[in-house]
NUPA-234081 format. One record per residue: y, x, z of N, C-alpha, C in turn; residue in one letter. Coordinates in pm, whole numbers, plus 50000, padded with zeros to 5 digits. Layout:
BEGIN
YXZYXZYXZA/...
***
This chain:
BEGIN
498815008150000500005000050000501265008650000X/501295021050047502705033250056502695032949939X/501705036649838502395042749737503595028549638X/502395016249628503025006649615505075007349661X/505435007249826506125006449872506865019949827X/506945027349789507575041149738508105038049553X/506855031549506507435026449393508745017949372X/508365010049429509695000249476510815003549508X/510535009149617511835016149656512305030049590X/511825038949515512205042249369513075034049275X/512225027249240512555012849136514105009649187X/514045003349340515325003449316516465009549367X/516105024849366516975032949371517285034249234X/516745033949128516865041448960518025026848943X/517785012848977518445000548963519805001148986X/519785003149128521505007149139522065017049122X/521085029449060522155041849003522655035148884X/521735026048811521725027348682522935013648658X/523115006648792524504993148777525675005448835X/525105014348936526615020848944527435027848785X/526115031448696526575039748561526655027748477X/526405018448481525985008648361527014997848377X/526914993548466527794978548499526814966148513X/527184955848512526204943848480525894941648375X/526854940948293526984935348123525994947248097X/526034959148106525014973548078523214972648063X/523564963248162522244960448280521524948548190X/522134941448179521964925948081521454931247970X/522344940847887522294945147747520954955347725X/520474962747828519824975247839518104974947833X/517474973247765515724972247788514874984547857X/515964995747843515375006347876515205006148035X/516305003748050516315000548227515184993448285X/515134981648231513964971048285512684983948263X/512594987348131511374992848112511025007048250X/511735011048265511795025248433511355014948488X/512025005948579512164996048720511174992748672X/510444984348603508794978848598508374991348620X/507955002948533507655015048515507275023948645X/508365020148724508295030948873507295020748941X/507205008248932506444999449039505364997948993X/504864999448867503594999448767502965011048813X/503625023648823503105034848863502585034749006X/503375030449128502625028849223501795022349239X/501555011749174500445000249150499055003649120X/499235010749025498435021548972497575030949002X/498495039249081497955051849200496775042649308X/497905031649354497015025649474495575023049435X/495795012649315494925011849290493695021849215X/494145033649188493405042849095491945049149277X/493485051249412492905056549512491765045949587X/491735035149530490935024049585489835022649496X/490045021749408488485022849322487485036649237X/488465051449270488115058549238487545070649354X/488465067449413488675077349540487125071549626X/487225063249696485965056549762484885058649695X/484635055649564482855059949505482325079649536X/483955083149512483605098549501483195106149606X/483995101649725483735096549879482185095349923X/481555087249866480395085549873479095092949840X/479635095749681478965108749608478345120149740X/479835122349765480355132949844479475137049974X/479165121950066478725124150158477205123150179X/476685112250007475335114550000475075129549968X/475485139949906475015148849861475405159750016X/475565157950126476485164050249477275175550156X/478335172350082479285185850057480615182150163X/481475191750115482275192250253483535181050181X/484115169550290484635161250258486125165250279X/486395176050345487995180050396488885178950311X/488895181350205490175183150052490605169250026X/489465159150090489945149449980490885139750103X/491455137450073492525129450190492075114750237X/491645108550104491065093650126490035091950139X/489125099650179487735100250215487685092650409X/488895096850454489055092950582489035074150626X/
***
């Protein structure tokens, strides 16, 4: 869920740099913008989910075969 919450709050940090440089009318007019702000929250979305369905099987691998589990952070 952090990374989720880091996206976001990315997202809308890039949002109001981009109304402090842009304006509203900027903001209205601009696709590129929307495309970052989805973009930064897509990306955390992403991660989370990449660490939830990838991370856990490997996890497993890991501990059927007893290798050492320390490196991996989400193994915990």
């Amino acid at each position: 869920m952090g990374k989720i919450i880091v996206g976001y709050f990315l997202a809308t940090l890039f949002g109001l740099g981009a109304f402090l440089v842009l304006g509203y009318e900027g903001l209205i007019k601009s696709h590129e913008v929307d495309l970052v702000f989805w973009g930064l929250i897509g990306t955390g979305f992403l991660l989370q989910i990449g660490e939830v369905f990838l991370c856990k099987p490997v996890c497993r691998i890991l501990a059927h075969n007893h290798l050492s589990q320390k490196w991996m952070s989400c193994c915990h």
